[in-house]
N, C-alpha and C positions, 0 to 999 in steps of 0.2 A: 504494500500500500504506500503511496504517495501524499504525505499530508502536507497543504499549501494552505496557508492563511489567506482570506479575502475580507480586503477592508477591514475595519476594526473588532469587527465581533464575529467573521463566520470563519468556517473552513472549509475547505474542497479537497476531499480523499478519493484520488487518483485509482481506479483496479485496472486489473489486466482482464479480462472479462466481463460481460454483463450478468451470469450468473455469481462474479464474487460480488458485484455491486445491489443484485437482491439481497445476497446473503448478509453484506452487512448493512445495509437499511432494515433489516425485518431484525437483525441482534440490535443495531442502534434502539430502533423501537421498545423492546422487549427492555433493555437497560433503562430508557427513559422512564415507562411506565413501572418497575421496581423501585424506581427511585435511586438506580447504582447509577447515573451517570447526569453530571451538573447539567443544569438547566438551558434546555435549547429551543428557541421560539418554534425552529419548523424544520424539519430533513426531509428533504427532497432528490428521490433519486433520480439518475438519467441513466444514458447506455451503459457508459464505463465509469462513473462518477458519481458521488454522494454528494450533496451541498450540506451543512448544519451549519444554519442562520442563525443569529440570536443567542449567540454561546457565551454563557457565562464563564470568564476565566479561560479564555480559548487560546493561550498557552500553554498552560496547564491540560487541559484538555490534548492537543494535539501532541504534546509529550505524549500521555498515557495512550492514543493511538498510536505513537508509532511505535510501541512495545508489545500490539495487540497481530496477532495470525488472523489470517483472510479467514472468517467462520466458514463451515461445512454447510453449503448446500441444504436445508433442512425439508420438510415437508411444509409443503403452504395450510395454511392457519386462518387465513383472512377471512371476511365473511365471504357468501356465495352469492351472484347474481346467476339469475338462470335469462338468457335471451332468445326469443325467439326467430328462427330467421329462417328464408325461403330461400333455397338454393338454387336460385336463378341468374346467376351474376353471369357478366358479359365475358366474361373471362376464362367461366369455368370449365370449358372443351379445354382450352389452349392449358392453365394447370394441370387439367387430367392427363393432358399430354406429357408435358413434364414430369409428373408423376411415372408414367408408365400404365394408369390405368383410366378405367372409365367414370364417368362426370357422377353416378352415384355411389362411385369408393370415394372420392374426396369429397362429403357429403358424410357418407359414413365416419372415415378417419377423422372431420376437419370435428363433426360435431359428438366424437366416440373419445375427443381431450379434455382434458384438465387444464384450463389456460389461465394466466395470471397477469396483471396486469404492472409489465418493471416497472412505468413509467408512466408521466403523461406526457405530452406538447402538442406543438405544430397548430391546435385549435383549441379554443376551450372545449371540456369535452372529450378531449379524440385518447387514448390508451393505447400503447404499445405492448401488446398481450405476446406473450411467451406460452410455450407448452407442446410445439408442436417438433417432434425429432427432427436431426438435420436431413434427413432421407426426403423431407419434405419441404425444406427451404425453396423460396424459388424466387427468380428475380424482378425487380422492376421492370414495367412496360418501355419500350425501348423510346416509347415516342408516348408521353404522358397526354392524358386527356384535358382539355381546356376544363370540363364541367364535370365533378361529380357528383350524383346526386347525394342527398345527403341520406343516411341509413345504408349504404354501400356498405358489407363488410367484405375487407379484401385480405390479401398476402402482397408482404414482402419480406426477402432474406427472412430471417426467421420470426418474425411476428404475423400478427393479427391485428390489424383494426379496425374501425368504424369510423364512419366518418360522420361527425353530429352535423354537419350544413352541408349544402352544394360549397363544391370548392375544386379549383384544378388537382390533379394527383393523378401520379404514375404508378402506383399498385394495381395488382391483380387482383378483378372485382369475380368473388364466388356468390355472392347472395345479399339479402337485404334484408332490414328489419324496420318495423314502424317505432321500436324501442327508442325512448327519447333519451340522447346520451347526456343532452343539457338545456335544462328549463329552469329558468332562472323565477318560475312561480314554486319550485321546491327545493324543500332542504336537505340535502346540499342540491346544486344544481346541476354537479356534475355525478351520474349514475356509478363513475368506475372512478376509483382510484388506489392508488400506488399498493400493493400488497393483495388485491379483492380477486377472488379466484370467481370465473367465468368460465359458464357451460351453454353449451352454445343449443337449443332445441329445435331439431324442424320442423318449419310447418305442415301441418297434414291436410289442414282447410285447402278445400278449390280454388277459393281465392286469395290465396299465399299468406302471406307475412300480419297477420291484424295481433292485435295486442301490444303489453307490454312488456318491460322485464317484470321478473318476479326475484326478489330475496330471500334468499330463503338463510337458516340458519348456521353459522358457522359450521358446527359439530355434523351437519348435513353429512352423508357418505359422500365419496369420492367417485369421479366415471372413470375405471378403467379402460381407459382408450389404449392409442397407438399414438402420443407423444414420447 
């Protein structure tokens, strides 16, 4: 780990991975809520990088980080969003291609995961979901789309996401949902964040995608997939 002071009260710890940067936001977390680690306004993860804003004593603090090991990888914990989505995206022949298989195994495998959410950006709203094996990574669209609509859920390199508005983007669009990622009439506004495990449901209605997410309980079981 890489620890770098920003500005007077945060720090920015550097990983070599996006799974050791889960790993130590969901330990960060866990320490703040025991009360083992001084007081920190807000930790925010990214790909490779941890932010922790607001640190009380952030000298001292990034001493005692840099005497800490990258934690292990643990089981996700977060509470559960279930989303519903209809697997009709514009892209979905062209993935199944890439895959190796046909448009209702990536359907199967995309919503048979367990996916987590590293990160947020890019929009309010939007989540950079993990979970799915590298067997299944695939890349950006070679030539991005001016407009996407917004409930698009797509792939790229190894995430998932959604996309809460029309907006241009170069992901691979598999399916859609009417699921509101961000309504600023609820609280919070945004559906997913940083640690929240997402299982993705299809729809079985004629006419696709209606509903919403549903939460369901942390302790919920787990969907053995093919992440």
């Amino acid at each position: 780990m890489k620890v770098m002071p920003v500005g007077e009260d945060s720090l920015l710890v550097g990983l070599d991975t996006a799974l050791e940067a889960q790993a130590l936001h969901a330990e960060l977390l866990r320490r703040l809520a025991a009360g083992t680690l001084p007081p920190v306004r807000e930790i925010v993860p990214a790909a490779q990088t941890v932010l922790l804003y607001g640190v009380s004593g952030p000298e001292a603090l990034a001493a005692e980080l840099r005497r800490w090991t990258v934690p292990e990888p643990g089981p996700y914990s977060g509470p559960l969003v279930e989303i519903p989505v209809r697997y009709d995206g514009e892209d979905l022949r062209e993935v199944a291609a890439l895959w190796g298989v046909g448009p209702a195994e990536v359907a199967r495998v995309h919503s048979g995961a367990e996916h987590r959410v590293a990160f947020c950006g890019f929009a309010p709203g939007f989540g950079y979901l993990t979970g799915m094996g590298e067997r299944y990574h695939v890349p950006r669209r070679a030539t991005p789309r001016t407009r996407v609509p917004a409930g698009s859920v797509a792939l790229a390199g190894p995430y998932t996401g959604i996309y809460p508005r029309s907006s241009p983007g170069g992901w691979q669009l598999i399916g859609t949902t009417r699921a509101r990622l961000w309504d600023m009439d609820r609280e919070p506004a945004a559906l997913l964040a940083p640690g929240t495990r997402v299982r993705f449901v299809p729809e079985e209605t004629e006419d696709g995608c209606g509903g919403g997410a549903r939460t369901a309980p942390a302790s919920a079981p787990s969907v053995q997939g093919d992440a």
